[in-house]
N, C-alpha and C positions, 0 to 999 in steps of 0.2 A: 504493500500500500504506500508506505513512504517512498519508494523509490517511485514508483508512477504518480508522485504528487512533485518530487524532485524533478522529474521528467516533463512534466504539465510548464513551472515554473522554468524551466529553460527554454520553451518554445515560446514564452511569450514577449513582447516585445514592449514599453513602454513609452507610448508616445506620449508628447508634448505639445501642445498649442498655446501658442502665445494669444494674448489678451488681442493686439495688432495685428495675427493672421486670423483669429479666427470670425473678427470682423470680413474679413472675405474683399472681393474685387469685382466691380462689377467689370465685363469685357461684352464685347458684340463682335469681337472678331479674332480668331487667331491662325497664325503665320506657321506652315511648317516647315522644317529645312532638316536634310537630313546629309551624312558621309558615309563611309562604307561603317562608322561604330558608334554612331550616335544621332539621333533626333532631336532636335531641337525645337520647342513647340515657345514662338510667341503672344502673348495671351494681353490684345490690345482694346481699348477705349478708343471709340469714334464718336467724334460728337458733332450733329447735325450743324451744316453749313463753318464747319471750321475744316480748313485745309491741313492742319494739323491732328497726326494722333500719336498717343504714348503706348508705350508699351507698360504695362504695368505689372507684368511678371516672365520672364524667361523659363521656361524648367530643360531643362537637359537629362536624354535619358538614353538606354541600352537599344537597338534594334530587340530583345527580348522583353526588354520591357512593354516597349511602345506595344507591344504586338498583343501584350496583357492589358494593356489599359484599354486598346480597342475592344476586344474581349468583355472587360470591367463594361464598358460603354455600353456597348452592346446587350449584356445582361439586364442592365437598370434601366436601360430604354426601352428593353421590351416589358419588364416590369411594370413601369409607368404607365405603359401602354394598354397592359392590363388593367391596370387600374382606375385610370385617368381618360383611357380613348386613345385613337392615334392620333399621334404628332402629325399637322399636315403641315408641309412644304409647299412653298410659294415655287414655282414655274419658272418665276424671272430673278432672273442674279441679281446681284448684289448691286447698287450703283456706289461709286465713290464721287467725292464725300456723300456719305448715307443723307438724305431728307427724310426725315420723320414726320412729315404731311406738316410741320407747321409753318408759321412765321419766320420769316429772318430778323431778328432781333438789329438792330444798330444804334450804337450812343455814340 
């Protein structure tokens, strides 16, 4: 018994979230680039009728990774999907800079 509770205790892992990530990021858009050993995913903020967008988090990861988190992706969207209905996709791309059907603001 002790030793499969010793056993239990070495598989697990202890994560940590800070106060400042787990407020979160909001993004509408992200950039993927990859090498023969790495992906690199940027996860950016566009905001309507600015010419300008930031990027607000980099994550760099394995070709085995990336290939799990599609996976991950994949599982929770069909979940949601259960749940919630289908996600429906719009037909037409994306335009840059995004309009968000409103006003252009100017001071």
């Amino acid at each position: 018994m002790a030793e499969d509770k010793d056993q239990k205790n070495l598989n697990q892992i202890n994560i940590e979230l800070s106060e400042e990530v787990a407020e979160g990021q909001y993004v509408n858009l992200a950039m993927i680039a990859h090498s023969n050993s790495e992906f690199v995913i940027d996860f950016i903020k566009m905001m309507p009728g600015v010419p300008k967008a930031k990027v607000k988090s980099r994550i760099i990861i394995t070709p085995e990774h990336a290939k799990r988190l599609l996976m991950a992706l994949k599982d929770n969207i069909d979940k949601f999907e259960n749940h919630f209905g289908t996600i429906t996709q719009s037909e037409e791309a994306p335009k840059f800079p995004m309009n968000f059907g409103g006003t252009i603001g100017e001071a």
